[in-house]
PyMOL Python script that loads the backbone (N, CA, C, O; Angstrom):
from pymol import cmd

cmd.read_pdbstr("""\
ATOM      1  N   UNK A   1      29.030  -5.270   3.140  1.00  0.00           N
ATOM      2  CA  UNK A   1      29.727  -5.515   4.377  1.00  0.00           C
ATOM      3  C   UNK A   1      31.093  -6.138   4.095  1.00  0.00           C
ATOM      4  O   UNK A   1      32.084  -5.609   4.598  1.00  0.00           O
ATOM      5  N   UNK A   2      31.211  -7.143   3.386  1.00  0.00           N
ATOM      6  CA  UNK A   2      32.572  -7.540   3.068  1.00  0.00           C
ATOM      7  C   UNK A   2      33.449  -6.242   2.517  1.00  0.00           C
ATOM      8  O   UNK A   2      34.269  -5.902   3.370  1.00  0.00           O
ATOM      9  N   UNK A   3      33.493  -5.461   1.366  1.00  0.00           N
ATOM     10  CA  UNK A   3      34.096  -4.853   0.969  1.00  0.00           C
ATOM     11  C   UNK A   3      34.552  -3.951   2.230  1.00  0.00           C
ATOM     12  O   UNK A   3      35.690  -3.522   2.040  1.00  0.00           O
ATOM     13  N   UNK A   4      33.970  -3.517   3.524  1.00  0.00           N
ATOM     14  CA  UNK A   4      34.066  -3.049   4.579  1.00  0.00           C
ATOM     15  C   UNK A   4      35.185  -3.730   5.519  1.00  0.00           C
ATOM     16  O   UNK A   4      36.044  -3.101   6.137  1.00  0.00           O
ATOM     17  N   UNK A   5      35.020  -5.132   5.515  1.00  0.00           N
ATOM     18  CA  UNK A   5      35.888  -5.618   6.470  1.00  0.00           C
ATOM     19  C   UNK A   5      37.070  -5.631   5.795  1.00  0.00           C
ATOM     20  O   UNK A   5      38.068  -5.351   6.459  1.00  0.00           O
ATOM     21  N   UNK A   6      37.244  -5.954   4.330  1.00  0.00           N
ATOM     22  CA  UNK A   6      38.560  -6.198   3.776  1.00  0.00           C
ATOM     23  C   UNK A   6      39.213  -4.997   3.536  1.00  0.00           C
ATOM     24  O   UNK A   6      40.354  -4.981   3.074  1.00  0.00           O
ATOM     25  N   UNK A   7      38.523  -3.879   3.837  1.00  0.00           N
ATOM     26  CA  UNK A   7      39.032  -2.576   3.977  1.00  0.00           C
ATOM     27  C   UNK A   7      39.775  -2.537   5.121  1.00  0.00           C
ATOM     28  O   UNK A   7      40.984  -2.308   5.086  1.00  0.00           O
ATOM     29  N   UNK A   8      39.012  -2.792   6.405  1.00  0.00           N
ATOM     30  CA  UNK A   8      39.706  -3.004   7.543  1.00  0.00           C
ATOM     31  C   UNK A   8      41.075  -4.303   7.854  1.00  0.00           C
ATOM     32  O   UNK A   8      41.763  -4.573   8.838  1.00  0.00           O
ATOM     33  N   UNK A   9      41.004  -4.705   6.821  1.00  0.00           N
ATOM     34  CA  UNK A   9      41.989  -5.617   7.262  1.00  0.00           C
ATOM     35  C   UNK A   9      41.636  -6.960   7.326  1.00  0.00           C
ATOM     36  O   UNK A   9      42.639  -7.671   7.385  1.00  0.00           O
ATOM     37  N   UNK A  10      40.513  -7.617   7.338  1.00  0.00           N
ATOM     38  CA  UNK A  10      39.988  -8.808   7.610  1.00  0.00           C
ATOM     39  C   UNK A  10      40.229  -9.421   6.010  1.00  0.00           C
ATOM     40  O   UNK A  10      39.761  -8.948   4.974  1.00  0.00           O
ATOM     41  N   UNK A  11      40.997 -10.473   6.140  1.00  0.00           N
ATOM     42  CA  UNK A  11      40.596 -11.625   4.956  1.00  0.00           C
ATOM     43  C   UNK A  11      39.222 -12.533   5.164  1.00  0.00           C
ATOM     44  O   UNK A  11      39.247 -13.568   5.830  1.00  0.00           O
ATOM     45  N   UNK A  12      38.082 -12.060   4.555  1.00  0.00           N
ATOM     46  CA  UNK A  12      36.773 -12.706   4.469  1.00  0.00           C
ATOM     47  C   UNK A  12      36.160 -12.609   3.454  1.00  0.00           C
ATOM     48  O   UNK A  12      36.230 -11.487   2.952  1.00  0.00           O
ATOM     49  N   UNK A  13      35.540 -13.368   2.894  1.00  0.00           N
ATOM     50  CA  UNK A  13      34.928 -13.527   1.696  1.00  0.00           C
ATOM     51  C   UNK A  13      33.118 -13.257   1.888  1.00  0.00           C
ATOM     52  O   UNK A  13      32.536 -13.246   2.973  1.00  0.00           O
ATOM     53  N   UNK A  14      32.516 -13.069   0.622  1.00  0.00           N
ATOM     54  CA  UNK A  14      31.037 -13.087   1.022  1.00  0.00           C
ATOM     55  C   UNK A  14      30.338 -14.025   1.400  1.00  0.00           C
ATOM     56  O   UNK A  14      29.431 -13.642   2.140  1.00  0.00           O
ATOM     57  N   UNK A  15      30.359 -15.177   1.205  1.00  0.00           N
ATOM     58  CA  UNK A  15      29.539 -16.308   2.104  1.00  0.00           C
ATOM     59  C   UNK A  15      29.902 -16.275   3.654  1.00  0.00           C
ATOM     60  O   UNK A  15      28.958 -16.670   4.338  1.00  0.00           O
ATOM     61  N   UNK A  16      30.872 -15.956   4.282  1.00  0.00           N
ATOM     62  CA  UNK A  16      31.283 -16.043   5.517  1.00  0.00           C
ATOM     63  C   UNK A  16      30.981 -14.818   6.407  1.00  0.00           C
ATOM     64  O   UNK A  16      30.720 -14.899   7.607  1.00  0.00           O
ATOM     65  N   UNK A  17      31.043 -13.695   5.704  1.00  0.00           N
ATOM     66  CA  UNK A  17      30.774 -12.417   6.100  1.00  0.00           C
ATOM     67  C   UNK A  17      28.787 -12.596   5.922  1.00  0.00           C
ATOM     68  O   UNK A  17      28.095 -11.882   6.647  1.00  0.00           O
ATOM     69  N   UNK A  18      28.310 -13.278   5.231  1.00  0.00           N
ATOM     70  CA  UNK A  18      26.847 -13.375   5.026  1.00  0.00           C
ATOM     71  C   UNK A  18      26.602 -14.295   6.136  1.00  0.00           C
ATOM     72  O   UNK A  18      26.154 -13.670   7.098  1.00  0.00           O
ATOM     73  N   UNK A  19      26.757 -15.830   6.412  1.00  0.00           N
ATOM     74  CA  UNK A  19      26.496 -16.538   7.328  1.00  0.00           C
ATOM     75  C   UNK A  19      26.781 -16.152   8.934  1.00  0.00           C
ATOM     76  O   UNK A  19      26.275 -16.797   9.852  1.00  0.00           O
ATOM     77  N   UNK A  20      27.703 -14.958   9.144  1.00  0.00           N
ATOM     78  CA  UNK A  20      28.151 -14.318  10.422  1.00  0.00           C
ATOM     79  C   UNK A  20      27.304 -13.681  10.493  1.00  0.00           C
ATOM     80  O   UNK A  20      26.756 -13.563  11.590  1.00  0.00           O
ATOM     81  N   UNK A  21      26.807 -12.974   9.345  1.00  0.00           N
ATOM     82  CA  UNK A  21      25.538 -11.506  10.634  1.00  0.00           C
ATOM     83  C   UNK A  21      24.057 -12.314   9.841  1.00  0.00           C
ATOM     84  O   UNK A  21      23.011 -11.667   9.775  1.00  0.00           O
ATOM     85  N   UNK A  22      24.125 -13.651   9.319  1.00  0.00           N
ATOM     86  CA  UNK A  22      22.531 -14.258   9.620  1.00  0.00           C
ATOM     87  C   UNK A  22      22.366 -14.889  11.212  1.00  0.00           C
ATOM     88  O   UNK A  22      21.288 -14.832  11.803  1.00  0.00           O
ATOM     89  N   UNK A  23      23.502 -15.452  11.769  1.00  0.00           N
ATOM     90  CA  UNK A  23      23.630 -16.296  12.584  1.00  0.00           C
ATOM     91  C   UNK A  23      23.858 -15.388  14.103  1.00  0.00           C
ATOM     92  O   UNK A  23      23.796 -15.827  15.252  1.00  0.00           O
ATOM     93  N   UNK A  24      24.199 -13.674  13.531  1.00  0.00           N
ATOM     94  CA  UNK A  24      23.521 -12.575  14.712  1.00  0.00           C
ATOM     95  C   UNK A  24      22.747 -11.646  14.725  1.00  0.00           C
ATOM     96  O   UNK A  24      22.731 -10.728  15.546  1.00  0.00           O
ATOM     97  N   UNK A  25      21.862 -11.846  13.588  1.00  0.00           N
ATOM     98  CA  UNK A  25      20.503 -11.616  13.142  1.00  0.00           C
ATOM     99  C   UNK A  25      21.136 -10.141  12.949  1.00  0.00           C
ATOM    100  O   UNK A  25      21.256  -9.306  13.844  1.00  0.00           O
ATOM    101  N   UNK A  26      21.516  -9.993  11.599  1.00  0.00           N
ATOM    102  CA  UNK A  26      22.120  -8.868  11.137  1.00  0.00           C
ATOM    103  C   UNK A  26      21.565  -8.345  10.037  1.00  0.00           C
ATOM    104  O   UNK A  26      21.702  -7.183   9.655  1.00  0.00           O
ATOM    105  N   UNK A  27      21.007  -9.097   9.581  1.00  0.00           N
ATOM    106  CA  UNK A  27      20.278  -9.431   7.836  1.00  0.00           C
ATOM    107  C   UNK A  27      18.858  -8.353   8.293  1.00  0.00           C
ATOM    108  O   UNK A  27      18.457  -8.062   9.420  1.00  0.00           O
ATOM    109  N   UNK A  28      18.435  -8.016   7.198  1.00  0.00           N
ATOM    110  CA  UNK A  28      17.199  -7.153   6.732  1.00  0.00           C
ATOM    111  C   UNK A  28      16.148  -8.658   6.376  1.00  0.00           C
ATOM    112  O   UNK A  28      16.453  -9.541   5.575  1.00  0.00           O
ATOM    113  N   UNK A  29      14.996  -8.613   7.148  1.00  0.00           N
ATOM    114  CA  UNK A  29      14.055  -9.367   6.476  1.00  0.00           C
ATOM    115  C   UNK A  29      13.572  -8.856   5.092  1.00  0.00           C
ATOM    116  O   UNK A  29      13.297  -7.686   4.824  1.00  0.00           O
ATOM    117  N   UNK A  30      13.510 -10.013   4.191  1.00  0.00           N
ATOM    118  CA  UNK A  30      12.786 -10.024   2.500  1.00  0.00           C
ATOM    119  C   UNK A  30      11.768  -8.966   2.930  1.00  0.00           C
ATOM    120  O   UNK A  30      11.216  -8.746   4.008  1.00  0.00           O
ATOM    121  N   UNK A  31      11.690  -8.249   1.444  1.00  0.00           N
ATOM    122  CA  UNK A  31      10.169  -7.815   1.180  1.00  0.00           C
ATOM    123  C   UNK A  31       9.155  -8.566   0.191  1.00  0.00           C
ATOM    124  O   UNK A  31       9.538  -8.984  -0.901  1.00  0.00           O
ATOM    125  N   UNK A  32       7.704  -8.725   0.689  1.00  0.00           N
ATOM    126  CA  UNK A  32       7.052  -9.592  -0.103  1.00  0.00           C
ATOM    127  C   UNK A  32       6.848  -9.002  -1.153  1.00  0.00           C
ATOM    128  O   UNK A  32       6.536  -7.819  -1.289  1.00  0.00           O
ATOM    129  N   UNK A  33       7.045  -9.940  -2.105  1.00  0.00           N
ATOM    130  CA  UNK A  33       6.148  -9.000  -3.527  1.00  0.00           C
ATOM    131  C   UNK A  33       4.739  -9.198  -3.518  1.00  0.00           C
ATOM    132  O   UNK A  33       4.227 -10.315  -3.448  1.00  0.00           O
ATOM    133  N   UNK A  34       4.162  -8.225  -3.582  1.00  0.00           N
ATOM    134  CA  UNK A  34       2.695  -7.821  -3.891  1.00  0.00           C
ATOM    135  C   UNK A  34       2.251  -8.205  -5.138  1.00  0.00           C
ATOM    136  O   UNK A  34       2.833  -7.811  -6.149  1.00  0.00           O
ATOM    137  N   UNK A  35       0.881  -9.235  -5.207  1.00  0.00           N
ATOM    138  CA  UNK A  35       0.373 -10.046  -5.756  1.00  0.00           C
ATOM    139  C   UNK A  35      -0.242  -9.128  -6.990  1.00  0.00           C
ATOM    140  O   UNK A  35      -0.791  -8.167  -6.450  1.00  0.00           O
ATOM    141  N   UNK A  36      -0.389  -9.022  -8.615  1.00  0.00           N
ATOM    142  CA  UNK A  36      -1.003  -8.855  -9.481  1.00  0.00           C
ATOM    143  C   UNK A  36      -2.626  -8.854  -9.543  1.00  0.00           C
ATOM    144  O   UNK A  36      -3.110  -9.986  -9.526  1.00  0.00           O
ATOM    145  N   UNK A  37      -3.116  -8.281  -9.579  1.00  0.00           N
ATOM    146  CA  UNK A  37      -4.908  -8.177  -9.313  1.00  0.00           C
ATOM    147  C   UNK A  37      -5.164  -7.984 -10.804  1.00  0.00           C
ATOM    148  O   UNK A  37      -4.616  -7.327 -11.689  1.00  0.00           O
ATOM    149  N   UNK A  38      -6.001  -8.647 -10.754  1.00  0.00           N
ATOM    150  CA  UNK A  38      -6.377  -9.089 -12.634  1.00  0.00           C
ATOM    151  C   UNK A  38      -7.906  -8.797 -12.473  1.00  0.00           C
ATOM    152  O   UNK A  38      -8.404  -8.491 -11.389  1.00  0.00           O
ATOM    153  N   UNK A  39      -8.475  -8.894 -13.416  1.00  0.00           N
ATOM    154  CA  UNK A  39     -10.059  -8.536 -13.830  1.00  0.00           C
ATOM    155  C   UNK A  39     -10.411  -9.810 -13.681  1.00  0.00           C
ATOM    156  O   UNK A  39      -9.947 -10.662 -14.440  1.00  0.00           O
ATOM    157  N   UNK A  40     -11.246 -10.115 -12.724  1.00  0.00           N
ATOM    158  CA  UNK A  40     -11.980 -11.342 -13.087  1.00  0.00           C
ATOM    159  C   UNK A  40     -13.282 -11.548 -13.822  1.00  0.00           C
ATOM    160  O   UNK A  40     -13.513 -12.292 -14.775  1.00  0.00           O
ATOM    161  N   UNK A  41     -14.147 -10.655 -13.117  1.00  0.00           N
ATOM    162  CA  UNK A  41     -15.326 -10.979 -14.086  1.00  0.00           C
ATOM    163  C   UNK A  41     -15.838  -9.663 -14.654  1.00  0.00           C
ATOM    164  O   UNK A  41     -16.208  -8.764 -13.899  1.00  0.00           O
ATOM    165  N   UNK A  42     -15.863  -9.545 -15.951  1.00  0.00           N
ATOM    166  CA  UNK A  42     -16.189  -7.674 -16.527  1.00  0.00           C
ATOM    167  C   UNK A  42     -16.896  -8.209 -17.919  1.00  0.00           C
ATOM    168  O   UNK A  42     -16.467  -8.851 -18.877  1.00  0.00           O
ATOM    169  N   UNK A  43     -18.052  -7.698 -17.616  1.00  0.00           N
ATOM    170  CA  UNK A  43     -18.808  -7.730 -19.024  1.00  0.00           C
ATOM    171  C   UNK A  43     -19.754  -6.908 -19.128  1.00  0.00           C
ATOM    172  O   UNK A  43     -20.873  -6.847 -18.618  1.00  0.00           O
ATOM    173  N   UNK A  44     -19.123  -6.198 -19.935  1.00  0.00           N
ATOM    174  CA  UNK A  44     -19.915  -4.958 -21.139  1.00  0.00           C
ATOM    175  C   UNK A  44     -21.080  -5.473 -21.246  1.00  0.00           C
ATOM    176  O   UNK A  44     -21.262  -6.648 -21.565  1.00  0.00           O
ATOM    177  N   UNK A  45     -22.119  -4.533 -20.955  1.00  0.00           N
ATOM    178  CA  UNK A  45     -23.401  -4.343 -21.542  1.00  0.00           C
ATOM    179  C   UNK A  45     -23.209  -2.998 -22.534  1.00  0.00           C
ATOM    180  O   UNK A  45     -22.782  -2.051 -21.874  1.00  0.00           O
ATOM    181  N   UNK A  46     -23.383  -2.728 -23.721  1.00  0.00           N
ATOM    182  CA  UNK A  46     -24.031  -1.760 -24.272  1.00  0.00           C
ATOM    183  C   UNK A  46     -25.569  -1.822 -24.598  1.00  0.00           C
ATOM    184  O   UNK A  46     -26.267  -2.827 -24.725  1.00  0.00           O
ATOM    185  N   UNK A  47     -25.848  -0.775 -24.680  1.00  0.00           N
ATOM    186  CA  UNK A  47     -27.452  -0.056 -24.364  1.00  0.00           C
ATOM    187  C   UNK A  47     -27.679  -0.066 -26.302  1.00  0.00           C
ATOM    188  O   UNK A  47     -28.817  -0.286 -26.717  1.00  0.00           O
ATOM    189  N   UNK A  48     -26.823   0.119 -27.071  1.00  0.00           N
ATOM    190  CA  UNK A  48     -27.405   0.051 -28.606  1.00  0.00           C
ATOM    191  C   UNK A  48     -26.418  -0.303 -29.223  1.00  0.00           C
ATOM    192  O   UNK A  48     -25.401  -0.190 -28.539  1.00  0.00           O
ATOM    193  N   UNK A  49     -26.244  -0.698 -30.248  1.00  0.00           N
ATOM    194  CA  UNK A  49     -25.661  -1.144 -31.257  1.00  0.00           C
ATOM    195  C   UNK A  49     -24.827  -0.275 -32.188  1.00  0.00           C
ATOM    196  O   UNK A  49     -25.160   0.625 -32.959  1.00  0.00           O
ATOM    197  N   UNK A  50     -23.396  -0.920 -31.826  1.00  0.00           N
ATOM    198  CA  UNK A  50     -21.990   0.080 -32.014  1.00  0.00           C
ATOM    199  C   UNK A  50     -21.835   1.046 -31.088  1.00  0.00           C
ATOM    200  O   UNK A  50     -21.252   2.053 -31.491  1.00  0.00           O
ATOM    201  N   UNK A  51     -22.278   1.029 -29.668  1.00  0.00           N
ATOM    202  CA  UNK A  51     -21.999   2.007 -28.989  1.00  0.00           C
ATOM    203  C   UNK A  51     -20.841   1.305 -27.838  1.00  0.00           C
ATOM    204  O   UNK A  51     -20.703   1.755 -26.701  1.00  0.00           O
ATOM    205  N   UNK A  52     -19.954  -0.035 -28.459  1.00  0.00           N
ATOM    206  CA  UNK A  52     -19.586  -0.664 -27.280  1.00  0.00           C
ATOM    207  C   UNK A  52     -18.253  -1.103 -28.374  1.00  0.00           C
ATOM    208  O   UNK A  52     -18.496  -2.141 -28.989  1.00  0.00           O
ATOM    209  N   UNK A  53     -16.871  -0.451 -28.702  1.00  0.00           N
ATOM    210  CA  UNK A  53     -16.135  -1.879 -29.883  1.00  0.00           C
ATOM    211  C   UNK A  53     -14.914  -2.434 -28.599  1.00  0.00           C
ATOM    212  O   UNK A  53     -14.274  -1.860 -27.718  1.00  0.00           O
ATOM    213  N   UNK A  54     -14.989  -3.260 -28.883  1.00  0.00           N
ATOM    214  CA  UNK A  54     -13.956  -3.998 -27.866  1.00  0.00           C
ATOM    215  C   UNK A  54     -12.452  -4.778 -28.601  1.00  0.00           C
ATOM    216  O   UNK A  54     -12.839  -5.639 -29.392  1.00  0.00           O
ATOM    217  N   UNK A  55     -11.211  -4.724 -28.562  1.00  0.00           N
ATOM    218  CA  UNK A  55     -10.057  -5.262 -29.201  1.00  0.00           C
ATOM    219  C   UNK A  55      -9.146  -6.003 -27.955  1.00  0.00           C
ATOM    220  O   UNK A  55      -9.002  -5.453 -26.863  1.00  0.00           O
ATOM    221  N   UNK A  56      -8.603  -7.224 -28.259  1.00  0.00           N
ATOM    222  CA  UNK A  56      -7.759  -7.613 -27.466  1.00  0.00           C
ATOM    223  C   UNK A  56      -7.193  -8.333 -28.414  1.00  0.00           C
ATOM    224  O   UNK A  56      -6.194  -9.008 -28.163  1.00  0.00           O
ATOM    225  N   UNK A  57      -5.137  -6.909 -27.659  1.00  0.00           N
ATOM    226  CA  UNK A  57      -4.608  -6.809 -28.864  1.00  0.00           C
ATOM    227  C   UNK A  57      -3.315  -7.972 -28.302  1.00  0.00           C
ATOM    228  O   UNK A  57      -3.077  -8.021 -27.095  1.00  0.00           O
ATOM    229  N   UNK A  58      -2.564  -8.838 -29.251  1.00  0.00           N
ATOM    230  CA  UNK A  58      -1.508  -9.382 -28.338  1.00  0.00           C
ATOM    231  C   UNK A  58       0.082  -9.387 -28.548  1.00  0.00           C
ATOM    232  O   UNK A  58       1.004  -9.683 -27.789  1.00  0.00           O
ATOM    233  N   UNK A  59       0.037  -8.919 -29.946  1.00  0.00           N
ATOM    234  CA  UNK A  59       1.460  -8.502 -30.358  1.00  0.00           C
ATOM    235  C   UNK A  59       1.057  -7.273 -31.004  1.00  0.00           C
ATOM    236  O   UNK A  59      -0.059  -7.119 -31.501  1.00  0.00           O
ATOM    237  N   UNK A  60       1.910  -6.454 -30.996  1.00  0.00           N
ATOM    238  CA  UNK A  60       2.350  -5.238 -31.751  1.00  0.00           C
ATOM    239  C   UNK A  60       3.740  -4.706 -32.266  1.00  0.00           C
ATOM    240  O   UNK A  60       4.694  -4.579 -31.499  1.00  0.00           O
ATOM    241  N   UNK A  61       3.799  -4.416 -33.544  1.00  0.00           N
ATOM    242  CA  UNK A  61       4.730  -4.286 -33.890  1.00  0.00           C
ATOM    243  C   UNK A  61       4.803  -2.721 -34.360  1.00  0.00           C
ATOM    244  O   UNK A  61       4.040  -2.026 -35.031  1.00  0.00           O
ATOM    245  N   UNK A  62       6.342  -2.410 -33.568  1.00  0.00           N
ATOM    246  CA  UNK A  62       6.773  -1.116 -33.511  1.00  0.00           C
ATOM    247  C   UNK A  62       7.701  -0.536 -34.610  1.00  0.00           C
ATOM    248  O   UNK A  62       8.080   0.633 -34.545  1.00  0.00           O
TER     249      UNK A  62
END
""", "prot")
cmd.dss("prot")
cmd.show_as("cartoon", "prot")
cmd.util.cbc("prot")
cmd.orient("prot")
């Protein structure tokens, strides 16, 4: 929006051009960020032995 008005002719800067269209409800409401869903409780049963290998890996080098 500023680069707009100073096109038109207006000497305004971005804090002033920002506080004018909050104060006439001009602004886009935030979007929330959506929360991370993690594994909480997961535990492997295997049925026989070596039919289950499990790794948790935490660096890798490329």
């Amino acid at each position: 929006m500023t680069p707009y008005l100073q096109l038109r002719g207006y000497q305004i800067n971005h804090k002033k051009a920002y506080r004018l269209m909050r104060s006439n409800s001009l602004l886009l409401s935030r979007l929330k960020k959506v929360g991370r869903s993690y594994v909480q409780h997961l535990r492997a049963q295997p049925e026989q032995p070596l039919t289950l290998l499990e790794m948790d890996i935490k660096m890798t080098w490329v």
